[in-house]
Each structure stands twice: as structure tokens, then as C-alpha cells.
N, C-alpha and C positions, 0 to 999 in steps of 0.2 A: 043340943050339945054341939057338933059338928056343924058348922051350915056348911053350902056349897062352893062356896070356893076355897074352903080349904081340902075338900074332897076332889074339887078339880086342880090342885097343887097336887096332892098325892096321886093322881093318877098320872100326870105329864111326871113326876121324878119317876114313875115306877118303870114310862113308858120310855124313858131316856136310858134308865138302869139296864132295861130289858134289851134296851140297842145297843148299849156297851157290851151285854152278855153275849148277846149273837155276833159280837165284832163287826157290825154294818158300818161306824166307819171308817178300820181301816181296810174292810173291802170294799167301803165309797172311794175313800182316798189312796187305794190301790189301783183301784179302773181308773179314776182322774189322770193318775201317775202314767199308766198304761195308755190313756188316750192322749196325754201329751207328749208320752214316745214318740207314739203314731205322728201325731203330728208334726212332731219335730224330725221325724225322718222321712215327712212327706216335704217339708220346708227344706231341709239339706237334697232330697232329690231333685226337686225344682230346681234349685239353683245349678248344681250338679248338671240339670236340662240346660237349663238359662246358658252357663257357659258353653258347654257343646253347641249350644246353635248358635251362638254370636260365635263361636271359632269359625260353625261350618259356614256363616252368614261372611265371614272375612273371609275365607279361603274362595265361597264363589266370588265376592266381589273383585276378587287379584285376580281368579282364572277370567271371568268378565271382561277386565282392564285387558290384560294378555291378548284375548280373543279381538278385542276390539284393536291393539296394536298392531296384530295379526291382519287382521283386516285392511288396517290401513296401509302396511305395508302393500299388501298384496296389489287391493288399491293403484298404491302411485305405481308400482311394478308393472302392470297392468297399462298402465296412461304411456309409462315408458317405453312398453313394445309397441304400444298402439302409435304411439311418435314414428318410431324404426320403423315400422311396416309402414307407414305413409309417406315417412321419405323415402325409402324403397319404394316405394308402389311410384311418388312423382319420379323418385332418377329412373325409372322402367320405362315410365309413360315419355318423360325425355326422350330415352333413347332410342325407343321405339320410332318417337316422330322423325328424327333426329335422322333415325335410316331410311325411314319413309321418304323423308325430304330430301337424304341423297341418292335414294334410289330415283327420284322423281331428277331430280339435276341428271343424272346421269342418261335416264330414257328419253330427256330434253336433248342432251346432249348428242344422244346415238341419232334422235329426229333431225337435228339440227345435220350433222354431219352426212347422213343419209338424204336427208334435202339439198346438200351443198355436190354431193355426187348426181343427185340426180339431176339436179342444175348444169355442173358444167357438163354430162353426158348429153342432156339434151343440145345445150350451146354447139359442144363437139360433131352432133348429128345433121344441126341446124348447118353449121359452119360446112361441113363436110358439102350438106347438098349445095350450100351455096358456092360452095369452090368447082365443084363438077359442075354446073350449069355455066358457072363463067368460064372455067377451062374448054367445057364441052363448046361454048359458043366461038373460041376463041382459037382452041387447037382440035384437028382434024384427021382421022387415020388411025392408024397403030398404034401410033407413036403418042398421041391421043389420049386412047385408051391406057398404054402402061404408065403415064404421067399422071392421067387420073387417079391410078391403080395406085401408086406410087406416093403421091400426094396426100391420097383418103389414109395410108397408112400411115405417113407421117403424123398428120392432123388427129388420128385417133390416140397415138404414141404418146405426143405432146399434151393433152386435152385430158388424159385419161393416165 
């Protein structure tokens, strides 16, 4: 009467009827529903992410740039003391030699003056004995003596 496949047709309608009955699918197509919420507010937070970090990805990049303008100011700032303080340091070193060299003219100077006294002091010593030896060869007595005396004084006077 029946063969089998029409008893395996009746059993797939029964078994389809029977998932209609239990409403499988529209709590299949409730969860699908449900999991593509999900997903779809997994997809809007990512991006949600996405932009927050490419802001905070620009905001380092500008303080970066800053830091690094920063830097290079500092930098030439830097080159420009270090300028000042070496042309300071050469006008010091200048002016140092500068007193060294006239203190040195000057101690030159005090030798030289103090050689020229002691120059003609000796000459005036020289001269002196040389005048008493001629006077003494030449004048004789008292008279002699106070001439000599007399004499040595002038010669020191003049000389000195």
C-alpha cells in the first residue's frame, strides 16, 4: 500500500510541523537577531575605539612636534650662551694678558729707571773719587780738605 518514501515525506512534514509547533524558528531567528545586535554593537564600538585612538594618535603626534620645537629651541638657546660665554671667557683672557703685559712694561719700566739710578749713582761715586784724588794730588792743607768736602757735595747734588 504505502512504500517508503512516502512514509519518509510524512515523517519530514510531521517533523517540520512539530518545529513550527515549538516556534524553533522564530527563537532561531530571534538569537540570529540577538547575535547580530551583538555584533553590530561590537562593530559600532570598534570604531567608537578606532576614532579615540587616531584622536589620541594626533594629539601625541602635535605634543611630539611641540616637544621636539621645544627642544630645538632650547637647542640653539643653548649654542647662543655657549657663544656669550666664550666671547666672555676670550675678552677675560684678553684682558687678563692685557694687564699682565702692562704690569710687565711697567716692572720693565721700574728696572729700567732703577738701573738708570743706579748708573748714574755709581758714575756720581766714581766721579767723586776721581775729583778727591785729583784735588787731593793738586791742593794741599785745610783748605784742601773743605774744597774737597765742598766739591764731593756739589757732585753728589748735581749727579744725584
Amino acid at each position: 500500500m504505502f512504500d517508503a518514501p512516502f512514509w519518509a515525506l510524512v515523517s519530514l512534514i510531521l517533523f517540520f510541523a512539530l518545529l513550527i509547533y515549538m516556534k524553533v524558528p522564530g527563537t532561531l531567528a530571534g538569537s540570529l537577531d540577538k547575535r547580530a545586535d551583538a555584533i553590530r554593537k561590537e562593530l559600532d564600538e570598534a570604531k567608537r575605539l578606532r576614532v579615540e585612538a587616531e584622536s589620541l594618535l594626533a594629539e601625541y603626534q602635535r605634543k611630539a612636534r611641540e616637544a621636539a620645537a621645544e627642544a630645538g629651541q632650547i637647542i640653539d638657546q643653548a649654542k647662543r650662551e655657549a657663544e656669550a660665554l666664550g666671547i666672555e671667557a676670550k675678552k677675560r683672557m684678553e684682558d687678563y694678558v692685557a694687564g699682565r703685559t702692562r704690569m710687565a712694561e711697567q716692572k720693565i719700566a721700574q728696572a729700567e729707571t732703577q738701573a738708570i739710578q743706579e748708573v748714574r749713582a755709581l758714575s756720581a761715586d766714581v766721579a767723586i773719587a776721581a775729583a778727591e784724588k785729583i784735588l787731593a794730588a793738586k791742593v794741599k792743607g785745610e783748605a784742601a780738605d773743605a774744597l774737597i768736602a765742598k766739591s764731593i757735595a756739589d757732585v753728589r747734588g748735581k749727579l744725584n
